[in-house]
KEVEX-567998 format. One record per residue (C-alpha): residue in one letter; x, y, z. Coordinates in steps of 0.001 Angstrom, whole numbers. Example, Ala and Ser with C-alpha at 12.3 -4.5 7.8 and 13.67 -1.06 7.14 Angstrom:
BEGIN
  residuo     east    north       up
        a    12300    -4500     7800
        s    13670    -1060     7140
END
This chain:
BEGIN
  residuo     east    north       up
        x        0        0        0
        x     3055     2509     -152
        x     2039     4168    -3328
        x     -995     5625    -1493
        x      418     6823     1806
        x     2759     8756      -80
        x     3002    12276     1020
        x     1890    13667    -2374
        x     -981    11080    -2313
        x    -2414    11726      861
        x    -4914    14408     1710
        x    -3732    18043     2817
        x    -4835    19851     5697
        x    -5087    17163     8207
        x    -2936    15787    11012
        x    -2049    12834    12950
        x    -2841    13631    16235
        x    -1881    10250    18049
        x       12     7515    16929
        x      650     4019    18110
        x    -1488     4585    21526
        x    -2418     1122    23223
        x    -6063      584    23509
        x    -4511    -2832    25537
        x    -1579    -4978    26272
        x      187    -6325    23213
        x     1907    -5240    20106
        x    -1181    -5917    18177
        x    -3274    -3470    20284
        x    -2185     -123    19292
        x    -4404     2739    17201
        x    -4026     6155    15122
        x    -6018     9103    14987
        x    -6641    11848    12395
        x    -8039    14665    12618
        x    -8493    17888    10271
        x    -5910    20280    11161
        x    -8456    23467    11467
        x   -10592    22050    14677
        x   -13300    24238    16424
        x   -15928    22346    17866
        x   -15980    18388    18270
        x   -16249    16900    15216
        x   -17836    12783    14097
        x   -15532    10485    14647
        x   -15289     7423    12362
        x   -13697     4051    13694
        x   -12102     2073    10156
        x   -11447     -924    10411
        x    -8848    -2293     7532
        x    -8996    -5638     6152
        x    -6230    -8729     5068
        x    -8431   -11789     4840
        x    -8291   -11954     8999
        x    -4638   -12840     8542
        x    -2641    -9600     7588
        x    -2693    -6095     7890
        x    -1326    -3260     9501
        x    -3103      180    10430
        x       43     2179     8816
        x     -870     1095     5577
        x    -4131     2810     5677
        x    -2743     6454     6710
        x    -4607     7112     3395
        x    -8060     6214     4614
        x    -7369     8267     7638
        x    -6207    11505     6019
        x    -9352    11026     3699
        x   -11895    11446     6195
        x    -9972    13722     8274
        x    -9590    15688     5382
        x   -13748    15786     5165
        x   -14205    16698     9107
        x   -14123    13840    10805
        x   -11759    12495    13617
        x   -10696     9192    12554
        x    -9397     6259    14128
        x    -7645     3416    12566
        x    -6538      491    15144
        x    -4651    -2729    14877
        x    -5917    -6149    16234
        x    -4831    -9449    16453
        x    -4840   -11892    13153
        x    -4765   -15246    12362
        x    -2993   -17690    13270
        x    -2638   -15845    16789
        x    -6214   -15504    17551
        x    -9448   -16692    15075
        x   -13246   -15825    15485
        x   -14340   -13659    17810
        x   -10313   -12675    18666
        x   -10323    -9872    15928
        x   -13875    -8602    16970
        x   -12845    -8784    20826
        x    -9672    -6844    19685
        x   -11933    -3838    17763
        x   -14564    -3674    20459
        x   -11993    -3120    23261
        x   -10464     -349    20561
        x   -13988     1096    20781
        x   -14146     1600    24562
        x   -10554     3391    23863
        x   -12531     5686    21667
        x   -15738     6366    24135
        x   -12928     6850    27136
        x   -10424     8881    24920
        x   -11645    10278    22052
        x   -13015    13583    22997
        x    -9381    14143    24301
        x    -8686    14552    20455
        x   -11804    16391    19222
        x   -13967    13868    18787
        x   -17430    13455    19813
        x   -18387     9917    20842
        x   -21922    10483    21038
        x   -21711    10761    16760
        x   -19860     7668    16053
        x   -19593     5338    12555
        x   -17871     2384    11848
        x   -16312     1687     8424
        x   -14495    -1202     6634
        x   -13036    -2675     4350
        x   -12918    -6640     2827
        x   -12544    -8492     6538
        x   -12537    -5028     8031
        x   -16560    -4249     6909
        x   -17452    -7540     8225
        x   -15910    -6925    11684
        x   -17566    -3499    11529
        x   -21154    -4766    10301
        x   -20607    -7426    13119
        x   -19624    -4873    15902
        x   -23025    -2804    14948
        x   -25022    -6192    14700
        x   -24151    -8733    17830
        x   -24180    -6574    20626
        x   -22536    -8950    23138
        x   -18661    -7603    22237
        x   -19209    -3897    23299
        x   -21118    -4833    26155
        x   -18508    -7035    27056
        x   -16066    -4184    26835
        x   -18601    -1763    28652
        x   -18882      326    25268
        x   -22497     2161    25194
        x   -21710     4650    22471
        x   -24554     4656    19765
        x   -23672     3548    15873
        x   -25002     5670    13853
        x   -24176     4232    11170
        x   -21923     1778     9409
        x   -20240     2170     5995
        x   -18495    -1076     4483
        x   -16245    -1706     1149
        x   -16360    -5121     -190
        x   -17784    -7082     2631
        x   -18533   -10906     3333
        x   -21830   -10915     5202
        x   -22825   -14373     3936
        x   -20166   -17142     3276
        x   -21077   -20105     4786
        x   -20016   -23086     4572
        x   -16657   -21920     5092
        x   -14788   -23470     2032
        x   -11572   -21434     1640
        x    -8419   -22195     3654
        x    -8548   -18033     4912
        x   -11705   -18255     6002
        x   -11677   -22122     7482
        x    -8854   -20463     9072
        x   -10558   -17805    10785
        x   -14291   -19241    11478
        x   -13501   -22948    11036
        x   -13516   -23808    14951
        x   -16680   -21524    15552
        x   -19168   -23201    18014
        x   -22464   -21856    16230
        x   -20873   -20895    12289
        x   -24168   -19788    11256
        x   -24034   -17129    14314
        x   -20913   -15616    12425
        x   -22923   -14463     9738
        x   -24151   -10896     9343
        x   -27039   -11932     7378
        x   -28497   -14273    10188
        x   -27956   -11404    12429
        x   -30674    -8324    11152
        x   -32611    -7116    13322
        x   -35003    -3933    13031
        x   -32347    -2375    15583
        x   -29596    -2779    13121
        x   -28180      453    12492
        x   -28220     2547     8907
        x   -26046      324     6288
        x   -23769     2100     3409
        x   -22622    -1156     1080
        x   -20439     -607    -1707
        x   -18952    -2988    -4017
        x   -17112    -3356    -7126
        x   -19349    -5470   -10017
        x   -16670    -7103   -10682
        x   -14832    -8404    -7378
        x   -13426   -11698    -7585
        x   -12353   -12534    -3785
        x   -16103   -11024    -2275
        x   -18946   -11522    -5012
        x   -20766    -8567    -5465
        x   -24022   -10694    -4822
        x   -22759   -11016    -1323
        x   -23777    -7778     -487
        x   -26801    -7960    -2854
        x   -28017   -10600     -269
        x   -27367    -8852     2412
        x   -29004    -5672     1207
        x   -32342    -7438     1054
        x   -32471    -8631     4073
        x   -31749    -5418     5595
        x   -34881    -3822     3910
        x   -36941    -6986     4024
        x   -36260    -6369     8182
        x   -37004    -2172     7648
        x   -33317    -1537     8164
        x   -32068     1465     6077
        x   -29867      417     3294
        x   -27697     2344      955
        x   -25943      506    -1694
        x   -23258     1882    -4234
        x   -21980     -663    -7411
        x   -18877      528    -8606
        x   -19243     -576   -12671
        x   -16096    -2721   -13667
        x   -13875    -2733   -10198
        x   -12478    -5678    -8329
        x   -12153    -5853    -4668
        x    -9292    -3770    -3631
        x    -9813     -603    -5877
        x   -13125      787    -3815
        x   -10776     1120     -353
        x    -7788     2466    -2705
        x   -10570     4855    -4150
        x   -10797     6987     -849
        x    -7402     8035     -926
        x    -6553    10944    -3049
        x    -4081     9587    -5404
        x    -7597     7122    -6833
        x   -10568     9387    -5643
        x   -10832    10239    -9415
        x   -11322     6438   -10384
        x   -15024     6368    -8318
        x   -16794     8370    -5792
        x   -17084     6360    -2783
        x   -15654     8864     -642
        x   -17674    11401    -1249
        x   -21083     8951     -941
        x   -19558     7374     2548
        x   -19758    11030     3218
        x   -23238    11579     2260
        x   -24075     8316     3959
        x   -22923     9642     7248
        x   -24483    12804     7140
        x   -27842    11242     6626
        x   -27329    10039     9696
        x   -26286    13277    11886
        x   -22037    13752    11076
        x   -23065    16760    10535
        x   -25931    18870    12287
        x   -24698    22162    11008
        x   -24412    21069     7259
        x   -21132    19328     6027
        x   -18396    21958     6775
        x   -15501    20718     3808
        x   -16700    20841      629
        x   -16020    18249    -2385
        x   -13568    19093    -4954
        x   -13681    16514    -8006
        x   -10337    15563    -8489
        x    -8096    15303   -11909
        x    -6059    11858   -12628
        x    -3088    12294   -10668
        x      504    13011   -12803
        x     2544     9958   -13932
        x     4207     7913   -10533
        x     7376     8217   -10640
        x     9374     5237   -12354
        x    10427     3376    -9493
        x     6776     2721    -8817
        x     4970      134   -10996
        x     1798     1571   -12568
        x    -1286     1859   -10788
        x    -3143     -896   -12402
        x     -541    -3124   -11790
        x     -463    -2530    -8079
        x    -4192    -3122    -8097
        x    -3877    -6375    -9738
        x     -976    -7421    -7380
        x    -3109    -6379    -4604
        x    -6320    -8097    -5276
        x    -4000   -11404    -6271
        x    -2775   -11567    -2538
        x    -6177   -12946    -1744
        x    -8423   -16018    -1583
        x   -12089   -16145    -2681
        x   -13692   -15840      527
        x   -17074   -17411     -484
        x   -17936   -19772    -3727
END
C-alpha cells in the first residue's frame, strides 16, 4: 500500500494527532487518529477498520483512509488487532470492540465526539464493523455504550457459509455456532443505517454477497444504501478513498453523504467536495497503478464460492 500513503498522495490539511497509543496490552493493540488540522468544535468520529483476509494487515498502511476522512471533518481512528494464526473468530472482533471503549474513554481528548460515532471497513474489516453494529454482546462485554449511527463497508462478506476457503476455514472454522458468524443471520429492526459498496466485478467477495445482504436489511425495515462501482475488483473501492484514486469512483464522497444522513453533521457538512483530476505519472520506481491493483487483489483467496 506505499504508493498511497505517499506524502503527495495523501490528503492536505489534516494531522495525525496520536500515533501508536495502546487501547490494551500487546503489540497488536495499538491505534491512530486523524483529525483535520483546522478544529473548532468536536467533530464525528469514524472508527475504520482495515482488512487482510483476517490474517494480515497493519493500520500504517491505511494512513490514506485516515487523512481522507480527516480531510472531510471527521476524527478518525484506525486500530490494529490481532490476526490469524494468533487468535481466530471472535479474537479480531474482541480486539476492535476493546479499541472502541478506547474511543468512548479517549476520544473527545482529540476532538472527537463519541456520542456521533460510525464504523467503516473494508474486505474483513466491513465484516468486523457490520458485526460490531449487529451482535451486541462484544461492546457490552467491553462496557462500550456509544450509539452507531451508522456503518459504511467496502467489499464485505456478510454471507459465506459453509466456510470453504483455507482463509476463512482459518478464521471461522472452529466456531461453536458458524451460522451465528454471519451478518445476514444477524438483522434485526435495531440494526443500524447500512452504506454497502462494491465493485461489479470483485473476484475474492462476489458482489451478490452484499446484494443478499441488502435485502435482508430492507426486508427487516433496516435502512440500506448501496453503491456498485461498474467494472472494479475488490481492492480498488478502499484504494478509491485516498486521493491519489478518488478520481477512479466516488465512494468517498457517498460514505460522506451516507454519514451525514445520519447526523455527522448537524450544522451542514463543513468541507466541501472538490472533483479531483487523474493524478501526474508515478514516478518510475513505482509500478503503474493498475498493476499494483492487480498485485493487490491477487494476494487474496475467494472468501465465499
Amino acid at each position: 500500500m506505499d504508493p498511497f500513503n505517499l506524502p503527495a498522495a495523501m490528503d492536505g490539511g489534516t494531522v495525525k494527532v496520536g500515533d501508536g497509543i495502546a487501547y490494551a496490552d500487546g503489540p497488536r493493540h495499538k491505534l491512530d487518529v486523524y483529525a483535520p488540522e483546522a478544529r473548532g468544535t468536536s467533530a464525528p468520529v469514524v472508527f475504520f477498520v482495515y482488512g487482510g483476509g483476517w490474517n494480515r494487515g497493519e493500520r500504517s498502511d491505511y494512513q490514506f483512509v485516515g487523512r481522507a476522512l480527516a480531510s472531510r471533518g471527521f476524527v478518525t481512528v484506525i486500530a490494529d488487532y490481532r490476526l490469524v494464526p494468533e487468535v481466530a473468530y471472535p479474537g479480531f472482533l474482541e480486539d476492535s470492540a476493546n479499541a472502541l471503549r478506547w474511543v468512548q474513554d479517549n476520544i473527545a481528548s482529540y476532538g472527537g465526539d463519541p456520542t456521533r460515532l460510525f464504523l467503516a471497513g473494508h474486505s474483513a474489516g466491513a465484516y468486523n464493523a457490520v458485526m460490531l453494529a449487529m451482535d451486541p454482546s462484544f461492546l457490552r462485554e467491553y462496557g462500550v455504550t456509544m450509539p452507531i449511527l451508522g456503518v459504511a463497508a467496502l467489499s464485505g462478506p456478510y454471507d459465506f457459509y459453509p466456510f470453504e476457503y483455507g482463509e476463512v476455514q482459518n478464521a471461522f472454522g472452529a466456531a461453536p455456532n458458524p451460522q451465528g458468524t454471519q451478518p445476514i443471520n444477524l438483522v434485526t429492526p435495531e440494526t443500524p443505517p447500512m452504506y454497502l459498496a462494491t465493485g461489479t466485478t470483485d473476484p475474492i467477495v462476489r458482489m451478490q454477497n452484499t446484494e443478499r445482504f441488502a435485502q435482508k436489511l430492507k426486508d427487516s425495515g433496516v435502512w440500506v444504501t448501496t453503491r456498485y462501482y461498474e467494472g472494479f475488483g475488490h481492492m480498488e473501492p478502499v484504494i478509491a478513498m485516498g486521493a491519489m484514486w478518488r478520481w477512479r469512483m466516488p465512494v468517498l464522497d457517498d460514505m460522506v453523504a451516507f454519514f451525514q444522513m445520519f447526523g455527522a453533521f448537524p450544522s451542514g457538512v463543513p468541507y466541501v467536495a472538490v472533483a479531483p483530476n487523474p493524478p501526474e505519472q508515478l514516478p518510475e520506481a513505482i509500478a503503474p497503478m493498475e498493476q499494483i491493483v492487480d498485485e493487490l487483489n491477487a494476494m487474496f483467496q475467494p472468501i465465499e464460492n
